[in-house]
C-alpha positions, 0 to 999 in steps of 0.5 A: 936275575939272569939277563937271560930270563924273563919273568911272567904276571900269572892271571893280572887283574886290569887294573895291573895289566895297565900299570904294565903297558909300558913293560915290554919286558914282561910276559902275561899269562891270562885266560889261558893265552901268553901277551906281551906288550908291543905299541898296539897294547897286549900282543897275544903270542901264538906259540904252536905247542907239539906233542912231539916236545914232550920228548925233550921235557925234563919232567915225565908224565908219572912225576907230573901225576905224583905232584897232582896226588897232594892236590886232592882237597883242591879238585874235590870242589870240581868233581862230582865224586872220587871217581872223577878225580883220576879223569880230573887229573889226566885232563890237567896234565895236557894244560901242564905240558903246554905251559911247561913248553911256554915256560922254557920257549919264553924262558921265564926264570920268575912268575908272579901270581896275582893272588896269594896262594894256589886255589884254583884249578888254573893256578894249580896247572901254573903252579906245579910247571913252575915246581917241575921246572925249578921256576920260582913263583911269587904270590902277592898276598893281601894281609889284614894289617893294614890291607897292603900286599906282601910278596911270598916267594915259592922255590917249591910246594906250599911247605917251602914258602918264605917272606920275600924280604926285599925293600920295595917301598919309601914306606914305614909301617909305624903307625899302621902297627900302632893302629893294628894295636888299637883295633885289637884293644878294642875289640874291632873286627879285621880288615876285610870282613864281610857283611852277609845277607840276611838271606844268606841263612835261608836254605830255600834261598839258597835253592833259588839262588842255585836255580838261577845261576844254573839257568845261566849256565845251561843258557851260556853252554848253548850259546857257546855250541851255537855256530855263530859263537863257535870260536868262543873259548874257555877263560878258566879250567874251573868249569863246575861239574856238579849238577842242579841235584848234586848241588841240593845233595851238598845243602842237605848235608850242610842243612843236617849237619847246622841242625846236629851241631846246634842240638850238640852245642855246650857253653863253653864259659860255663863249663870252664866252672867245673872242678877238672876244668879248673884245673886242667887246661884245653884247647879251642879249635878255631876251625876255617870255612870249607873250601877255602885256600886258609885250609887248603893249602895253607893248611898244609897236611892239616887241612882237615879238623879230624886230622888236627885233633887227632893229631893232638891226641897222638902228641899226648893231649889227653884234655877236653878240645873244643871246637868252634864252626866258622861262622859262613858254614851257617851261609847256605848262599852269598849274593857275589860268590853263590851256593855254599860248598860246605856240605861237601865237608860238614855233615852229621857223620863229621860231628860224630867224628870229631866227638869219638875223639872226645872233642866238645862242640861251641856255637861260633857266636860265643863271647869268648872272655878275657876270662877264657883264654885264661884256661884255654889256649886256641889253635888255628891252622893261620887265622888272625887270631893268632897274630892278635894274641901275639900283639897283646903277648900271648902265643897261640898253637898253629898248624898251618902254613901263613905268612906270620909263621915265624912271627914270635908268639906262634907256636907251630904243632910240628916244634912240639914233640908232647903235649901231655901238659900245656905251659902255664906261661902260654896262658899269661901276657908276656911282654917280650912276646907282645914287644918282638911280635910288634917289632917283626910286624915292624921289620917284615912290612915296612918298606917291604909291601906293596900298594894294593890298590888291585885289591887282591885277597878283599874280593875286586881283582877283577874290577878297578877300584877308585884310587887317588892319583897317589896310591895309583903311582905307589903300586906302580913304583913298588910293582916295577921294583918287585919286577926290577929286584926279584 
């Protein structure tokens, strides 16, 4: 790195922003304000932004609203339609430029985003300076191995991410990988997956849930105009646009389409008795829950299950698909993340979408056998499924863009010119798969993760979790290394 540039945390939880009290050489960017570290604590840095700058800018207005074109799927979870997503834009590209002046006035060459992908409006204004300037960008990611944080390293978009590959730690990862083989064996579920409510299905629920926080907000709002409170400001771009009834118009559409889902769902084990079946080979769409940053932008272009199987059907696959709903699309409501979003994505017409293309519904609650995946091959754009398979040496189609991309036994759609007949070989364990996917596990984490004690991907960024006195040192050595050698 040159001495000259500096590097930049981007939204740290405070349980980070403690580590770095001491770090006087590194800039913090939270709540839309520029900090450093001075004897006092953080410092905030009052850099005046002109409009006249933007004269000396590299990047143009016209190339900053073509970057923003791919990013479509992110603001629909913010506006209230399509009409809106022009207004959406303009209102970003005034935050772009004034974090495009702080970059080059502080000459950060390097920023570390304290999440794993860009997926919200505030990452996304983030994000994209650092693109148009050439500024590389650093996402920690909390992988479900064994719950530590990888660093993906981001010259450009999402399509040029890339393990960062720097040892950082004393730690090997062994025995994490042997208990990672163990849980598969038997079955257990990933690290990290939620309990829901069993409210969590109730719709009516979900309207009282909807009431309340919309109560908040409207109470927040006049707070926030009255005079006594005038200097109070903004934390976050993400300020949701949608009202009381646009909101109820989203749960209907995801009511309606629960009900023709289950009404159009078939076994999928039974149907694999039939003679064509026996034959013939299908594939199982695996599909995420909507909106979520494993679609998009993970998901890169196939970010949404229409473009997926008609995909398939363009590259020659001519035989039965079937797809399975992720099962928080039958949550209207989570007690710590609020009202569904589903709707905006599943309704009745996406079923009828999906089975003009000869595509066959299953319910997500279906044991889904040994016996199975012997006539079936499943497709993910970067769920775990994909890296289970490979310990146990099957291989598994993907679309998408997640960390484990080249791990061995993931065969990703854009390597496959024709899919008019699907190797038998892909639906037999193979013991070259299942030995080199362990030893990349092996490579790729050992010694090259991060203590995650902010517990970044598993739901309490923003709180300090307890940690021994040991794994507080661990993360603190295995951050100041990332800082030190990036």
């Amino acid at each position: 790195m040159s001495t000259k540039e500096k590097i930049a945390i981007f939204a740290p939880s405070k349980l980070t922003i403690e580590i770095l009290k001491k770090r006087k050489d590194v800039y913090i960017f939270k709540d839309h304000k520029w900090f450093t570290n001075d004897e006092s604590g953080l410092k905030e840095l009052k850099n005046k932004f002109s409009y006249d700058s933007i004269k000396n800018f590299s990047v143009s207005t016209l190339e900053i609203l073509k970057a923003l074109e791919y990013w479509h799927p992110l603001l629909d979870r913010w506006v209230v339609g399509t009409w809106h997503h022009r207004m959406i834009k303009q209102r970003l590209i005034p935050h772009i430029h004034e974090i495009m002046f702080n970059l080059k006035k502080l000459n950060i060459g390097k920023v570390i985003f304290h999440t794993a992908v860009t997926h919200h409006l505030d990452t996304l204004v983030m994000s994209l300076s650092c693109e148009l300037l050439n500024i590389k960008q650093i996402y920690l990611v909390g992988q479900n191995i064994d719950g530590d944080i990888i660093p993906i390293e981001q010259k450009q978009n999402v399509f040029s991410r890339k393990l960062l590959n720097i040892k950082l730690s004393k730690r090997d990862k062994k025995n994490e990988i042997h208990r990672l083989e163990n849980r598969i064996i038997n079955k257990e579920k990933p690290l990290g997956t939620r309990r829901r409510s069993l409210f969590s299905k109730s719709f009516w629920f979900a309207i009282l849930n909807l009431f309340f926080l919309k109560s908040i907000y409207v109470i927040y709002n006049y707070f926030k105009k009255n005079k006594f409170l005038n200097n109070l400001q903004n934390e976050t771009l993400d300020l949701n646009s949608f009202s009381f009834f646009g909101y109820i118009s989203i749960l209907n559409r995801q009511k309606q389409f629960i009900k023709a889902y289950k009404k159009n769902i078939i076994n999928l084990s039974d149907e694999l008795k039939s003679d064509d079946l026996q034959k013939n080979f299908s594939i199982l769409l695996m599909a995420h829950y909507q909106p979520e940053a494993t679609t998009f932008p993970l998901g890169g272009y196939f970010d949404s299950a229409h473009t997926i199987i008609s995909t398939l059907r363009e590259k020659g696959f001519h035989n039965k698909i079937f797809y399975r709903e992720h099962p928080s699309t039958f949550f209207f409501a989570d007690i710590d993340r609020g009202v569904s979003q589903a709707g905006m994505y599943r309704d009745i017409e996406f079923i009828k979408i999906i089975k003009n293309y000869g595509c066959n519904l299953i319910s997500p609650d279906e044991n889904l056998t040994d016996d199975v995946w012997k006539k079936v091959m499943p497709l993910t754009t970067g769920g775990s499924i994909a890296v289970e398979r490979a310990v146990k040496g099957y291989p598994t189609l993907t679309m998408g863009e997640p960390w484990f991309k080249n791990m061995p036994g993931i065969i990703h759609i854009n390597n496959i010119k024709n899919l008019d007949k699907l190797d038998p070989k892909w639906f037999e364990s193979n013991l070259e798969i299942k030995r080199d996917a362990l030893s990349w596990l092996e490579e790729n984490l050992s010694y090259k993760s991060i203590k995650n004690c902010p517990g970044i991907s598993f739901g309490f960024k923003n709180k300090i979790p307890d940690h021994d006195q040991k794994s507080l040192e661990i993360f603190e050595e295995e951050l100041n290394n990332l800082i030190r050698l990036i």
